[in-house]
Structure formats: structure tokens, C-alpha cells
PDB file of N, H, CA, C and O in Angstrom:
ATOM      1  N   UNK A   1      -1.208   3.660  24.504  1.00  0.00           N
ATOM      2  CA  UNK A   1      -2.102   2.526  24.438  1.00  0.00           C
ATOM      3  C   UNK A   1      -3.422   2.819  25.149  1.00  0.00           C
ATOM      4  O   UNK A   1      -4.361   2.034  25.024  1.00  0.00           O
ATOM      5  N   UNK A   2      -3.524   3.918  25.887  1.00  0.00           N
ATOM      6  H   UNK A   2      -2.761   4.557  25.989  1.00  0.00           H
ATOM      7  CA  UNK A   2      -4.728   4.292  27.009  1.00  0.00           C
ATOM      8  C   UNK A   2      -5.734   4.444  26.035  1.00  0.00           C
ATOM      9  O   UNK A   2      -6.822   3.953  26.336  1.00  0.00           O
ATOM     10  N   UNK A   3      -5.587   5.304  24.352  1.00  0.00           N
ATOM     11  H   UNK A   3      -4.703   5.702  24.108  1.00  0.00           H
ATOM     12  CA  UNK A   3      -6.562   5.418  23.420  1.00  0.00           C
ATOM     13  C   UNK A   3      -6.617   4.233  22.893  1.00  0.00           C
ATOM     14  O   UNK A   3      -7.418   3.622  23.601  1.00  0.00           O
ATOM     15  N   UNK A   4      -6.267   3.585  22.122  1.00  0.00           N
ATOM     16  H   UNK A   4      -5.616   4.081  21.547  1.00  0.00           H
ATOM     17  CA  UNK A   4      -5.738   2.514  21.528  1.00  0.00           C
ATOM     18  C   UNK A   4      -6.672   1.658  22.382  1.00  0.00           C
ATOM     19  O   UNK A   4      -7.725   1.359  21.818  1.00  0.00           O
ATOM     20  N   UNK A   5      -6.537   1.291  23.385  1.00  0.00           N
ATOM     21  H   UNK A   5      -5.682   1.534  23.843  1.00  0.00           H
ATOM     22  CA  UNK A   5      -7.632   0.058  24.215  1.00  0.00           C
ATOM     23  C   UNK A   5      -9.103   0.379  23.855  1.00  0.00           C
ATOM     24  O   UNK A   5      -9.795  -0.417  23.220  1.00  0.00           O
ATOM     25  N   UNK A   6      -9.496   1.436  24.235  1.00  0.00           N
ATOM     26  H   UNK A   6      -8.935   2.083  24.751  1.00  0.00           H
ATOM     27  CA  UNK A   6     -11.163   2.517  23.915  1.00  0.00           C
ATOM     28  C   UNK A   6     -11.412   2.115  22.539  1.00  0.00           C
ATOM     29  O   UNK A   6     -12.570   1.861  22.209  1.00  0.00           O
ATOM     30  N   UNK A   7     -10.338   2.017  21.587  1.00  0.00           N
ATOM     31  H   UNK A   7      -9.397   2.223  21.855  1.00  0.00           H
ATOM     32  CA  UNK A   7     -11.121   1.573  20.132  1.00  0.00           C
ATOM     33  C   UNK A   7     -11.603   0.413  19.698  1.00  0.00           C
ATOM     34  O   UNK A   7     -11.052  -0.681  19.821  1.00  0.00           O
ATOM     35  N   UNK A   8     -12.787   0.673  19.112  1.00  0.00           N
ATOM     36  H   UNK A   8     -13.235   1.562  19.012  1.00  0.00           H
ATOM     37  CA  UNK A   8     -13.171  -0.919  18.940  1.00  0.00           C
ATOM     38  C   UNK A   8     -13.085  -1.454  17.286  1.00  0.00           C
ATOM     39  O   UNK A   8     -12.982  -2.631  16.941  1.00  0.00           O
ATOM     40  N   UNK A   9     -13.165  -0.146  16.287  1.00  0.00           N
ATOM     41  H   UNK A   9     -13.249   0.810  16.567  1.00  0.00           H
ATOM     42  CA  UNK A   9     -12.500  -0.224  15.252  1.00  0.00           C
ATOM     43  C   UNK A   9     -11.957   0.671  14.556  1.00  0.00           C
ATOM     44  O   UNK A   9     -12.481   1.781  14.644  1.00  0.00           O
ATOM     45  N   UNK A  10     -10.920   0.549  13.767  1.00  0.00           N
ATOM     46  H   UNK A  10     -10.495  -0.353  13.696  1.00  0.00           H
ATOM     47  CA  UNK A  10      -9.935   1.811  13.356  1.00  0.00           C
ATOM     48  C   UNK A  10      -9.786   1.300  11.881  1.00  0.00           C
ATOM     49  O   UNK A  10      -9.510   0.161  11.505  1.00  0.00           O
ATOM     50  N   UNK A  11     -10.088   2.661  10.982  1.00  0.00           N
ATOM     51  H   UNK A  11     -10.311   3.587  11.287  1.00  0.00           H
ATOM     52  CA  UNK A  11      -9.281   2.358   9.780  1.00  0.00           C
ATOM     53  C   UNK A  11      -7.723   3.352   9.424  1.00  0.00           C
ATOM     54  O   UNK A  11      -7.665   4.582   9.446  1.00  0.00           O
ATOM     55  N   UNK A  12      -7.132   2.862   9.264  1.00  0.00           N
ATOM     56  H   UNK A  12      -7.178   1.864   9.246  1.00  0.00           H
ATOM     57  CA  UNK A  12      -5.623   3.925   8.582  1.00  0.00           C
ATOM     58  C   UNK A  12      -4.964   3.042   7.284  1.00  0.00           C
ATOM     59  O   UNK A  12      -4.659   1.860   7.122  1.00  0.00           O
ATOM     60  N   UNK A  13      -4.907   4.503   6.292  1.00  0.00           N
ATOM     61  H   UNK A  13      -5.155   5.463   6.423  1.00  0.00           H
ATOM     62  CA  UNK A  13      -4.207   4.582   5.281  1.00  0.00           C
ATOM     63  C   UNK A  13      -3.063   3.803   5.397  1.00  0.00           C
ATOM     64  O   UNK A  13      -2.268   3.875   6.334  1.00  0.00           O
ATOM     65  N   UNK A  14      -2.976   2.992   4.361  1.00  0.00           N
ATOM     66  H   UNK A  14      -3.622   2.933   3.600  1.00  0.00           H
ATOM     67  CA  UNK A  14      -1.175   2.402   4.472  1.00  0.00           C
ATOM     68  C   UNK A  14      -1.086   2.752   3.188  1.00  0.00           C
ATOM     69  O   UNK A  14      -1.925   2.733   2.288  1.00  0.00           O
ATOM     70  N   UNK A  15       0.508   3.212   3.225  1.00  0.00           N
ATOM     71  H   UNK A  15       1.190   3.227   3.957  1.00  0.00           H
ATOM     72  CA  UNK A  15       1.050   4.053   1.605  1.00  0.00           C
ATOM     73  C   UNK A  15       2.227   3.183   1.543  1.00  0.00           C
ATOM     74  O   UNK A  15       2.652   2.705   2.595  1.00  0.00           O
ATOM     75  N   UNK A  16       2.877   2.891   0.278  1.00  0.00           N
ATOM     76  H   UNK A  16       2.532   3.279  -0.576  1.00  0.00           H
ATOM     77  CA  UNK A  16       4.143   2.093  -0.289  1.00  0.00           C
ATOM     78  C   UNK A  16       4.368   2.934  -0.932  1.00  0.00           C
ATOM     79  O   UNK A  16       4.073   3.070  -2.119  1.00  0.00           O
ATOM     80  N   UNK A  17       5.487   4.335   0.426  1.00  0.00           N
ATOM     81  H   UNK A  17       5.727   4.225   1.391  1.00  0.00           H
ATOM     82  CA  UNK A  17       6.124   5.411  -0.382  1.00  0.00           C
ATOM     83  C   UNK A  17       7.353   5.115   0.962  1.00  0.00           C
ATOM     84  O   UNK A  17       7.194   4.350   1.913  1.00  0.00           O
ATOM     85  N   UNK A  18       8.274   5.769   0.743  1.00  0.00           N
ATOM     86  H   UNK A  18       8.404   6.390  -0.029  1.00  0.00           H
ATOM     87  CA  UNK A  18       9.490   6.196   1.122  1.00  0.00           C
ATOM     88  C   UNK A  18       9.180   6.853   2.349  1.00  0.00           C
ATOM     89  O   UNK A  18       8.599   7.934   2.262  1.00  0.00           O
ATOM     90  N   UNK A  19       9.558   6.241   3.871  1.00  0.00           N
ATOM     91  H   UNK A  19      10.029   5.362   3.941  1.00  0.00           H
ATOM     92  CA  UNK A  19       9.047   6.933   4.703  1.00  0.00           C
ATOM     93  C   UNK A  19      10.067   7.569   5.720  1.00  0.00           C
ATOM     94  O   UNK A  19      11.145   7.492   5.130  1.00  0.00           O
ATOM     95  N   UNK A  20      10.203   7.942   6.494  1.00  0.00           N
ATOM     96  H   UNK A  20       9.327   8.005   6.973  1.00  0.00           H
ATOM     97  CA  UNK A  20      10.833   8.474   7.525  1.00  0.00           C
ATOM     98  C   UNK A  20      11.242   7.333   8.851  1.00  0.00           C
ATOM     99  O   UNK A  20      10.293   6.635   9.206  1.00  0.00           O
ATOM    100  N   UNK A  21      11.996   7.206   9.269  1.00  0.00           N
ATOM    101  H   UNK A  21      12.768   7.773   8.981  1.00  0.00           H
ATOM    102  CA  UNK A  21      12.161   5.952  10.276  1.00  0.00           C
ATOM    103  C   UNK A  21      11.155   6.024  11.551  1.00  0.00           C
ATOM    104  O   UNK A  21      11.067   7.017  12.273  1.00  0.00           O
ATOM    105  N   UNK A  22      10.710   5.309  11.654  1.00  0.00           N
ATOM    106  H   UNK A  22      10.781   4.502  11.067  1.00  0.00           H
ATOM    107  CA  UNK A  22       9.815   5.303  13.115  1.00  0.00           C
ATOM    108  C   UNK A  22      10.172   3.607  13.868  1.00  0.00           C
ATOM    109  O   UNK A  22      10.868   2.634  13.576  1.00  0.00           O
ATOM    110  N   UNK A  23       9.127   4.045  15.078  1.00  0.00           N
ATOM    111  H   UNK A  23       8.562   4.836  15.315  1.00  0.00           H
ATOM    112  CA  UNK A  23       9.060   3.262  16.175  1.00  0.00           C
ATOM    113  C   UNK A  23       8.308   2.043  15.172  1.00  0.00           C
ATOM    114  O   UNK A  23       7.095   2.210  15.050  1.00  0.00           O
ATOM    115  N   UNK A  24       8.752   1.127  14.617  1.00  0.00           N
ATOM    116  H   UNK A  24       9.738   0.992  14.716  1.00  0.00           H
ATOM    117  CA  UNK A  24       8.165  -0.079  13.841  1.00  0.00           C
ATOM    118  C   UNK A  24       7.661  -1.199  15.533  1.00  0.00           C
ATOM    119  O   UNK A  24       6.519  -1.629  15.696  1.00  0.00           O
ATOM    120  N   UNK A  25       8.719  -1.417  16.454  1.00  0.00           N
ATOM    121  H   UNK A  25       9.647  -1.068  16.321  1.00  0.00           H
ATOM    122  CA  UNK A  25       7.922  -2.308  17.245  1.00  0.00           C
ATOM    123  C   UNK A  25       6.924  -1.262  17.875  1.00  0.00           C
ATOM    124  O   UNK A  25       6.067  -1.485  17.020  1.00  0.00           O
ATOM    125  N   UNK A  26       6.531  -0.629  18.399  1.00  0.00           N
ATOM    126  H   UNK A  26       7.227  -0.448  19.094  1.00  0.00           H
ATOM    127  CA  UNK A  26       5.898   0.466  18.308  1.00  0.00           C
ATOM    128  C   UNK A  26       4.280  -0.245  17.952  1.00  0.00           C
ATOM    129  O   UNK A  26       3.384  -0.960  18.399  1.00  0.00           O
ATOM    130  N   UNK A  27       4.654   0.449  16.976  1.00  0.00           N
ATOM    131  H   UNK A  27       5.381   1.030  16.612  1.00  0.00           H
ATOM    132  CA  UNK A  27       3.764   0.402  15.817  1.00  0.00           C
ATOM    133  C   UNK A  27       2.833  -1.019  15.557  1.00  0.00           C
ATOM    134  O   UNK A  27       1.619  -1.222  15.550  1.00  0.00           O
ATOM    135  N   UNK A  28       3.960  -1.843  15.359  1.00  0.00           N
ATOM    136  H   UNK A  28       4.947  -1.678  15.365  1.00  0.00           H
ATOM    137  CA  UNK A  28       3.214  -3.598  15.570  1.00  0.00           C
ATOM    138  C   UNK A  28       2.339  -3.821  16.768  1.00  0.00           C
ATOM    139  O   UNK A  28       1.180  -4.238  16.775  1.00  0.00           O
ATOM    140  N   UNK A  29       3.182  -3.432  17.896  1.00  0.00           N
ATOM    141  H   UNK A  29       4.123  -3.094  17.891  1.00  0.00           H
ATOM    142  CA  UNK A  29       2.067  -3.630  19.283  1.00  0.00           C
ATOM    143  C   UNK A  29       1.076  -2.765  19.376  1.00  0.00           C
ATOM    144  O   UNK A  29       0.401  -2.992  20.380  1.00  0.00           O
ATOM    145  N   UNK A  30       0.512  -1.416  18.439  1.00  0.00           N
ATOM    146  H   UNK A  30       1.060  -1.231  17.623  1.00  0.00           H
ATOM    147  CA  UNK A  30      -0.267  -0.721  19.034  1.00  0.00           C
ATOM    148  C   UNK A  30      -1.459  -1.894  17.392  1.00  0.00           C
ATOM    149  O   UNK A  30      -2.656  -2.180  17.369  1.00  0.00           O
ATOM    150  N   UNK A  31      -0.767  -2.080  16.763  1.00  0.00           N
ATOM    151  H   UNK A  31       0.205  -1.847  16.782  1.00  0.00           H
ATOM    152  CA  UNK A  31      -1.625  -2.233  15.555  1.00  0.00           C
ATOM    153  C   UNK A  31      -2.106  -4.151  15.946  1.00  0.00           C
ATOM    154  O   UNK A  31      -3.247  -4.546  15.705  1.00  0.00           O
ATOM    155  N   UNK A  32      -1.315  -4.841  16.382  1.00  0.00           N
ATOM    156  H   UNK A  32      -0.388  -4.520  16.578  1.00  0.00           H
ATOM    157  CA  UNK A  32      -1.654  -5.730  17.159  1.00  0.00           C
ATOM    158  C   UNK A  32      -2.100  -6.701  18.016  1.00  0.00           C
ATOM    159  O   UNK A  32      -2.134  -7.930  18.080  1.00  0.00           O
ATOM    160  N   UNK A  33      -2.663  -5.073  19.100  1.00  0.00           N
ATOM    161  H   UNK A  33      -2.635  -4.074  19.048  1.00  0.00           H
ATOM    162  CA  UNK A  33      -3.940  -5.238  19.935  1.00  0.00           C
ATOM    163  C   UNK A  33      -5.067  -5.457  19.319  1.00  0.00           C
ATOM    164  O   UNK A  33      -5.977  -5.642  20.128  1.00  0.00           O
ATOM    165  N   UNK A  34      -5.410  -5.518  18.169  1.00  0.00           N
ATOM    166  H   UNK A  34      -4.671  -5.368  17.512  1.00  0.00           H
ATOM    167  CA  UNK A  34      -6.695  -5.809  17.329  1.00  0.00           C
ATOM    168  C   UNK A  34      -6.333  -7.265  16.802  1.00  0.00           C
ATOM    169  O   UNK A  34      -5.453  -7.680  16.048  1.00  0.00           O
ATOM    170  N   UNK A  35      -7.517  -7.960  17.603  1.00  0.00           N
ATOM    171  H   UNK A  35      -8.232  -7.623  18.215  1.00  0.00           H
ATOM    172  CA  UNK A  35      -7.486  -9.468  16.913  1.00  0.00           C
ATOM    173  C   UNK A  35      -7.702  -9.616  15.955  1.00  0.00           C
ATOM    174  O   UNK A  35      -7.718 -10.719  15.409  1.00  0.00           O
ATOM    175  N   UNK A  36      -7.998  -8.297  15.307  1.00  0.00           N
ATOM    176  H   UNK A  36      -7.986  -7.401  15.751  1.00  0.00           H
ATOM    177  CA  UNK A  36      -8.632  -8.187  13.354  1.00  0.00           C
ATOM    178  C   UNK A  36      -7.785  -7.577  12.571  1.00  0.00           C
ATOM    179  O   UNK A  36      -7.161  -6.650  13.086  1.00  0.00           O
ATOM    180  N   UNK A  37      -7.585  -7.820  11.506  1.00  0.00           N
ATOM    181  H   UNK A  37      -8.091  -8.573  11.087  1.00  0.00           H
ATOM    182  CA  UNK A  37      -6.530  -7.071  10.863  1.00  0.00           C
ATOM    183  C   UNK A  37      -6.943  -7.590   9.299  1.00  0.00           C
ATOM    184  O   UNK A  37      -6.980  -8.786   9.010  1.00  0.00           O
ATOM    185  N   UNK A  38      -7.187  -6.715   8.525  1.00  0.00           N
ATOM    186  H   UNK A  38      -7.157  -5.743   8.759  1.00  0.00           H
ATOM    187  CA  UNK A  38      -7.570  -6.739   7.084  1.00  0.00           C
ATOM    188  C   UNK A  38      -7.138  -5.366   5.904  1.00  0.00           C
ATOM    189  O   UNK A  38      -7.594  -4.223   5.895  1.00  0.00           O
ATOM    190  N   UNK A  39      -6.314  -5.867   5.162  1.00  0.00           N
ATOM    191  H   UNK A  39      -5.943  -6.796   5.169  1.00  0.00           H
ATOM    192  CA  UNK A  39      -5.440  -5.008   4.517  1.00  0.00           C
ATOM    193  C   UNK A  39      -6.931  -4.864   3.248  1.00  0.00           C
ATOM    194  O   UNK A  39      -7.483  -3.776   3.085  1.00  0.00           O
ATOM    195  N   UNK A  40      -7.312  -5.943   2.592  1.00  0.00           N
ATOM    196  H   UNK A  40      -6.863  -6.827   2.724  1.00  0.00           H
ATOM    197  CA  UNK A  40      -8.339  -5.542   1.633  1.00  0.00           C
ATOM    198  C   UNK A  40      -9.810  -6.416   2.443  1.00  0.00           C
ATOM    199  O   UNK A  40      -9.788  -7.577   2.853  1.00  0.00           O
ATOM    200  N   UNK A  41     -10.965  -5.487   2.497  1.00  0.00           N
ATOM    201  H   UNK A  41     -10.983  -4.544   2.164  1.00  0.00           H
ATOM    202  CA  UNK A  41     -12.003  -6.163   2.782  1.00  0.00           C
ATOM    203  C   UNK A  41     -12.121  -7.551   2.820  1.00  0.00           C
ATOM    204  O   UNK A  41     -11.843  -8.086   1.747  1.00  0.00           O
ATOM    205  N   UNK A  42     -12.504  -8.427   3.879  1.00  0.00           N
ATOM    206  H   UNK A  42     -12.730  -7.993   4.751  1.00  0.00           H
ATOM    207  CA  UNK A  42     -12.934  -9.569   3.546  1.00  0.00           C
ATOM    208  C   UNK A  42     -12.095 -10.416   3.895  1.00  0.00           C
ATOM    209  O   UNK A  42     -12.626 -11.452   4.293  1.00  0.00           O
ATOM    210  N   UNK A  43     -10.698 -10.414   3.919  1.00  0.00           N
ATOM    211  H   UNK A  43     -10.267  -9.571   3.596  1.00  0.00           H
ATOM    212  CA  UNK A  43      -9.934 -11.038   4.171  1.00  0.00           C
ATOM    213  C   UNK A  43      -8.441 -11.168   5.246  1.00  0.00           C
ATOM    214  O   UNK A  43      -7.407 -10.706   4.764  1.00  0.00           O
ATOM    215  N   UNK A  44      -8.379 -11.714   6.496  1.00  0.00           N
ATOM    216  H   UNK A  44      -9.219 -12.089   6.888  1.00  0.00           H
ATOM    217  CA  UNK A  44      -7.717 -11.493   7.487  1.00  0.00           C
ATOM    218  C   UNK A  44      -5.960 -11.269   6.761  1.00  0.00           C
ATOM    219  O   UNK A  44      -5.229 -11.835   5.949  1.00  0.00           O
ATOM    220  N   UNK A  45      -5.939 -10.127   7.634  1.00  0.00           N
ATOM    221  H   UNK A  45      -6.534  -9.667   8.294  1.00  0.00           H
ATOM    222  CA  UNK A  45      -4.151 -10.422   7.089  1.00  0.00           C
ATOM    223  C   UNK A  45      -3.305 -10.368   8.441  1.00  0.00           C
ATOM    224  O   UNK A  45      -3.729  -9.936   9.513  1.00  0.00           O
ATOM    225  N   UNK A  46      -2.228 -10.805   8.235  1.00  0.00           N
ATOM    226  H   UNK A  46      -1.884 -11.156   7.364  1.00  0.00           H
ATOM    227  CA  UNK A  46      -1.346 -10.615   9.461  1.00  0.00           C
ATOM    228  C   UNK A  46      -0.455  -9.373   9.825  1.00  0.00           C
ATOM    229  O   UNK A  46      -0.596  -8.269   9.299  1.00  0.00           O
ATOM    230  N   UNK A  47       0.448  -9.669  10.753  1.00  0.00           N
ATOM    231  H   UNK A  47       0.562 -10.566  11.180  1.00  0.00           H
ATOM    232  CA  UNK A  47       1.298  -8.605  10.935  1.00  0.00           C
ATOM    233  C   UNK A  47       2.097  -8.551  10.114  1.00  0.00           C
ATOM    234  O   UNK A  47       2.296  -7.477   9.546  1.00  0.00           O
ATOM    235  N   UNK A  48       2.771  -9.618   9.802  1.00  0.00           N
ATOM    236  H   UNK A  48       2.610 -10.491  10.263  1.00  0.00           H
ATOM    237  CA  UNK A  48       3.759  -9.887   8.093  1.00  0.00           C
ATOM    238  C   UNK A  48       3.156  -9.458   7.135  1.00  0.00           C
ATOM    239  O   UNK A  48       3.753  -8.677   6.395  1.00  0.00           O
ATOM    240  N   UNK A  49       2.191  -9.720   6.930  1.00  0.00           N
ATOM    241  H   UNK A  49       1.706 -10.354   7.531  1.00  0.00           H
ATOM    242  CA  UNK A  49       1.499  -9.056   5.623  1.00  0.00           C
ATOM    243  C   UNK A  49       1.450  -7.723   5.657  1.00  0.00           C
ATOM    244  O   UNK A  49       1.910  -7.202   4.641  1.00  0.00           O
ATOM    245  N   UNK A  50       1.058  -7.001   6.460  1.00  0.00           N
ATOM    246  H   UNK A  50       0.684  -7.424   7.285  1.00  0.00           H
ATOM    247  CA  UNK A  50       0.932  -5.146   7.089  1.00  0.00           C
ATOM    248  C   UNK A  50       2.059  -5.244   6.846  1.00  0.00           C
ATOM    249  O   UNK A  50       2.078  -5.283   5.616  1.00  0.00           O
ATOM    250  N   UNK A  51       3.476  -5.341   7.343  1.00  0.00           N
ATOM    251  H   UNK A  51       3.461  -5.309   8.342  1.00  0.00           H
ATOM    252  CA  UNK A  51       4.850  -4.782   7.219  1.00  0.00           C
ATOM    253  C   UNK A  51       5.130  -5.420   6.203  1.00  0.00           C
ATOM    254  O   UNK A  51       5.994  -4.678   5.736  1.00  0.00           O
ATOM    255  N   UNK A  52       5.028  -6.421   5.361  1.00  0.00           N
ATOM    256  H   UNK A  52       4.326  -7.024   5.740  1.00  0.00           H
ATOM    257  CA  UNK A  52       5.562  -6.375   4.239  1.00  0.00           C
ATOM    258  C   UNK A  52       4.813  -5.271   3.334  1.00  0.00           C
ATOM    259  O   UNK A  52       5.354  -4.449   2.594  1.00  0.00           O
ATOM    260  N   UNK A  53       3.607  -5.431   3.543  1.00  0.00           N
ATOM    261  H   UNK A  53       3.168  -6.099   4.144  1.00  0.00           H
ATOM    262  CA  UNK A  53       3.237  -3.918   2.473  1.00  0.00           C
ATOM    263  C   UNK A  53       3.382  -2.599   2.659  1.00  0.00           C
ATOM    264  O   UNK A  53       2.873  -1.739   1.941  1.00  0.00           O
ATOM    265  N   UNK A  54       4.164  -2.378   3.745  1.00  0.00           N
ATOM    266  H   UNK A  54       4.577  -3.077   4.328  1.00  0.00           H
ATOM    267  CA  UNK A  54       4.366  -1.230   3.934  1.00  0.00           C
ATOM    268  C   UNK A  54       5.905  -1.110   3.289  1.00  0.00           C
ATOM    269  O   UNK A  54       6.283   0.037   3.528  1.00  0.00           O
ATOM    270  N   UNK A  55       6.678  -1.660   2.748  1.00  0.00           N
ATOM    271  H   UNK A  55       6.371  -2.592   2.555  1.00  0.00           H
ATOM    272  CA  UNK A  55       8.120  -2.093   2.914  1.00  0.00           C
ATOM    273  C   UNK A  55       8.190  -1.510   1.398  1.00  0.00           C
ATOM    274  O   UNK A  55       9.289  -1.042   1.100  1.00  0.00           O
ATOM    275  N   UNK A  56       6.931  -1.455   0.142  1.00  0.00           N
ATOM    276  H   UNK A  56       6.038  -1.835   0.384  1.00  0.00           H
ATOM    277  CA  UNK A  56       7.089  -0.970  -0.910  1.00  0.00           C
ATOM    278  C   UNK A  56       7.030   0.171  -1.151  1.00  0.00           C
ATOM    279  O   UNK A  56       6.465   0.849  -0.293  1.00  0.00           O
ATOM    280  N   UNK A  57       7.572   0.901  -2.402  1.00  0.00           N
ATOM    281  H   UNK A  57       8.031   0.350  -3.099  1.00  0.00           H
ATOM    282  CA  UNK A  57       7.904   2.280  -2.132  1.00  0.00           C
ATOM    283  C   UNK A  57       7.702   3.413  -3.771  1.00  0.00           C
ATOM    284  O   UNK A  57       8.210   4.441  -4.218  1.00  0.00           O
ATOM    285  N   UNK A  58       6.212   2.002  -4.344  1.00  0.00           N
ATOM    286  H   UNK A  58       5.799   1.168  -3.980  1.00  0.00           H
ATOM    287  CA  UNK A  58       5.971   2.474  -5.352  1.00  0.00           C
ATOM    288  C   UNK A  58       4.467   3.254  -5.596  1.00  0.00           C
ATOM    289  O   UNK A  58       3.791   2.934  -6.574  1.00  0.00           O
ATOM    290  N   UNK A  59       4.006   4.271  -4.667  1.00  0.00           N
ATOM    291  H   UNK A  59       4.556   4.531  -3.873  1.00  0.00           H
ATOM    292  CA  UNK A  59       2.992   5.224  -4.571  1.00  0.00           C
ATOM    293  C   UNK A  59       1.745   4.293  -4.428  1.00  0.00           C
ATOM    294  O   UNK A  59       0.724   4.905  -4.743  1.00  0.00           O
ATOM    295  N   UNK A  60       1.494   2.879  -4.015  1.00  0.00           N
ATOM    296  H   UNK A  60       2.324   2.382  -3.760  1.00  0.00           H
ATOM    297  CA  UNK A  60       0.283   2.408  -4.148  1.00  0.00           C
ATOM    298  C   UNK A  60      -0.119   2.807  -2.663  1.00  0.00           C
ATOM    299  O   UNK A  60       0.790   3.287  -1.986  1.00  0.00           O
ATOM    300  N   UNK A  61      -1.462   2.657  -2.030  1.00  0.00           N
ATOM    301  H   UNK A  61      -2.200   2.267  -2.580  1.00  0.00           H
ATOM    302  CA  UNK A  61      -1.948   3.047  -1.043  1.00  0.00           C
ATOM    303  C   UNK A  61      -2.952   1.527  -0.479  1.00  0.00           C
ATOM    304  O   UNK A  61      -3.404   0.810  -1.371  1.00  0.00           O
ATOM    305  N   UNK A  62      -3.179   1.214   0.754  1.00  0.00           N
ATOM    306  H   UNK A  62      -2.812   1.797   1.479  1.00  0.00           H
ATOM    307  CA  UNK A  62      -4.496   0.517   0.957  1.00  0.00           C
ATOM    308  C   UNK A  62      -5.043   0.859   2.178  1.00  0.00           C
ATOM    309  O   UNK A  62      -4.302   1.491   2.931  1.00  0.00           O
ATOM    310  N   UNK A  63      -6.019   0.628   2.511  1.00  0.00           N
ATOM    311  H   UNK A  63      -6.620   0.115   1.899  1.00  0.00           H
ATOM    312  CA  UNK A  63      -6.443   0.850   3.326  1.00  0.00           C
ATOM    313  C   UNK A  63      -6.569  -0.621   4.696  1.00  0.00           C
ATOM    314  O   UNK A  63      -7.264  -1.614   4.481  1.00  0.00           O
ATOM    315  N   UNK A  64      -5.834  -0.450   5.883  1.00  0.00           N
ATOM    316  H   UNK A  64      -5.269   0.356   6.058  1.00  0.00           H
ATOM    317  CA  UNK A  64      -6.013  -1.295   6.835  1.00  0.00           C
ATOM    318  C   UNK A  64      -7.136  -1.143   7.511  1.00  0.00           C
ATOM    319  O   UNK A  64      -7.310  -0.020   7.985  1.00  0.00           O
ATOM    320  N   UNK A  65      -7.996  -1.983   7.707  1.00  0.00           N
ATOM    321  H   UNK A  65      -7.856  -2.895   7.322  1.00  0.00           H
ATOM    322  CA  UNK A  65      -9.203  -2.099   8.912  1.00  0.00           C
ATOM    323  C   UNK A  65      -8.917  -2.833  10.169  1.00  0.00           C
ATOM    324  O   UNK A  65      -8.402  -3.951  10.148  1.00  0.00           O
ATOM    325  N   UNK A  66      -9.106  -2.478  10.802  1.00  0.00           N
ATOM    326  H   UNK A  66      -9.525  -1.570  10.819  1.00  0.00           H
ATOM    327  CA  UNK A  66      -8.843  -3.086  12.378  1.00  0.00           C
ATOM    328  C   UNK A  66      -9.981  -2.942  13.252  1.00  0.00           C
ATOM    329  O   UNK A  66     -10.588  -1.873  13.317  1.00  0.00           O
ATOM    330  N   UNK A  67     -10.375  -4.171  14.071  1.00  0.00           N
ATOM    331  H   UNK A  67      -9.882  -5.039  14.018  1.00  0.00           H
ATOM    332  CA  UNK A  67     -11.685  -4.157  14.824  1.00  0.00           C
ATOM    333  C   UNK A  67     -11.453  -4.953  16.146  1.00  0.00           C
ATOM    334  O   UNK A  67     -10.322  -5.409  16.312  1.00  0.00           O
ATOM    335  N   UNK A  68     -11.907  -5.057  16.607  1.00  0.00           N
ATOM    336  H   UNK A  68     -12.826  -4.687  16.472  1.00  0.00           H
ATOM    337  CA  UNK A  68     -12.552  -5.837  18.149  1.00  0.00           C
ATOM    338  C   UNK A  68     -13.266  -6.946  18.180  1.00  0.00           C
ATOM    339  O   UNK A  68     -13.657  -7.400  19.255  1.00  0.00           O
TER     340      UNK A  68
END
């Protein structure tokens, strides 16, 4: 989280492919710390929304934005 605090905005790839098991709470709290969260431009999404689209496993991709 020491990097993670320093950012003020981050974009990462989200893919709806078949993944490998990870740290999911993890993951929520580092993705979290951003009071912003937008799966398609323009429009706020939540943490439900991020993990439900990650949950599909048919090659689509989007891009998450996250800001400060």
C-alpha cells in the first residue's frame, strides 16, 4: 500500500478470461483506496461492478481508471 497511497491515478487492464486464484480481498482494498473507480469512461462504477466483471471468462477486456 506504501506505492498505492503516492498514486493519484492508475489505469489497469481488466480481462474476462480464466484466471489463476489470487488475493481478491487483497485486491479490493488496494483498488478501493481510490474514491474513483470507472470501468468505461464517464461513468462511476463500484467495487461490485469491478468483481462482477472480472468473474467473466469470455476474452472481453476493459479498461479500469482509478483517480484521487
Amino acid at each position: 500500500m506504501e506505492v498505492w497511497d503516492r498514486i493519484d491515478v492508475a489505469v489497469i487492464e481488466l480481462w474476462r478470461i480464466p484466471k489463476p486464484e489470487f488475493d481478491r480481498a487483497e485486491f479490493y482494498r488496494q483498488i478501493n483506496a481510490f474514491p474513483n473507480k470507472s470501468i468505461r469512461c464517464g461513468k462511476q462504477s463500484t467495487m461490485a461492478d469491478i468483481m462482477d466483471f472480472l468473474c467473466g471468462d469470455e476474452g472481453r477486456f476493459e479498461d479500469l481508471y482509478l483517480w484521487r
